[in-house]
Phi, psi and omega in degrees: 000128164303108190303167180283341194300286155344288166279358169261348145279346163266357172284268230279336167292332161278022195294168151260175183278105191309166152338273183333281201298330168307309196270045091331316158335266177341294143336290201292329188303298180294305181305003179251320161296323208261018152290288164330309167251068277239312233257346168265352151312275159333309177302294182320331175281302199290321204280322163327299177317309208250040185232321184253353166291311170285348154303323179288292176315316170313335146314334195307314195314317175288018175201075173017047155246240284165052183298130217250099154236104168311312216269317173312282175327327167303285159343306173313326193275327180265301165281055195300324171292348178288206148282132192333310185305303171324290182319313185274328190273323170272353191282292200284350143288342186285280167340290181307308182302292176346306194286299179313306180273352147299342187273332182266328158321298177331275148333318190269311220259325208236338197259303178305001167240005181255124197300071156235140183308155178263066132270161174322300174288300178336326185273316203268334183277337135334288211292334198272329174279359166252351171297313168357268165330292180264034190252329176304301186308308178292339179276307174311325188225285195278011167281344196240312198270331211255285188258322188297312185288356188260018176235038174061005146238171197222111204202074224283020177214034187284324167330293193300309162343310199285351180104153169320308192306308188278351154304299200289341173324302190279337160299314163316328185281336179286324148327288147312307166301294203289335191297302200306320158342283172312302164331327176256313212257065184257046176305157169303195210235129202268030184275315202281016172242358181273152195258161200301331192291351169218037183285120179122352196253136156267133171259173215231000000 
């Protein structure tokens, strides 16, 4: 005969597993991967990052700011003479690697130095201070040094130039990158994936 001790541990073993503790799981499941693989995390943030901040940016327009194509501008630079197609298919690998290979800078050199906690918000709130850093870069060096000259002007404040809408285009857009970043490249603090015997050993 089945004790009541029994039968009520086996009724609570079949309960299902609220919501909450699966995506709680879940969450902790990944940051102990993107602990681990630091640098394919990363990768995974940035190319994520900079596919819907330029997906997005083809939007700005439609809520009165700045539509923003990154790839077509890339493209003018590398290909002043080609064709739009051109311009846009080389412009926007030139972009998408930019986004990737910022990200892994991001990861290796600038996020392990910034006084903020390895918590969820803590990583997305890194990613977000480097989306900043480089929506500041863009307005400043490559809006002026870059994109302008290569569409025949030359204007070291043309970012500004261009109106409110197109700062803010750009911040946002930028914005947007580092949210996403953060979002993927959210490792633990890199005590909490080490096994006890070697707590104190950081992995690289």
């Amino acid at each position: 005969m089945m004790s009541i001790e029994t039968g009520s541990a086996a009724r609570l073993d079949a309960l299902p597993e609220k919501p909450e503790a699966t995506q709680v799981g879940t969450m902790h499941a990944w940051r102990r991967w993107a602990t681990r693989h630091r640098v394919a995390a990363a990768m995974l943030g940035g190319l994520a990052g900079v596919h819907i901040a330029s997906l997005l940016g083809f939007w700005f327009g439609g809520f009165g700011l700045t539509r923003l194509d990154y790839n077509t501008a890339n493209g003018m630079v590398y290909l002043p003479d080609g064709t739009h197609l051109q311009q846009f298919l080389v412009g926007g690998l030139s972009h998408y690697v930019d986004g990737v290979l910022f990200a892994v800078i991001f990861a290796i050199a600038i996020a392990p130095r910034l006084p903020l906690p390895a918590t969820a918000m803590g990583n997305v709130g890194k990613a977000l201070l480097f989306g900043t850093v480089l929506g500041v870069l863009a307005l400043l060096v490559t809006a002026p040094f870059v994109f302008g000259p290569a569409r025949g002007v030359h204007d070291a404040l043309i970012a500004f130039h261009s109106g409110w809408e197109y700062v803010l285009s750009v911040l946002i857009f930028h914005w947007l990158y580092g949210l996403h970043l953060g979002l993927i490249y959210n490792p633990l603090d890199g005590e909490a994936v080490l096994p006890p015997d070697r707590q104190g050993q950081r992995q690289i």
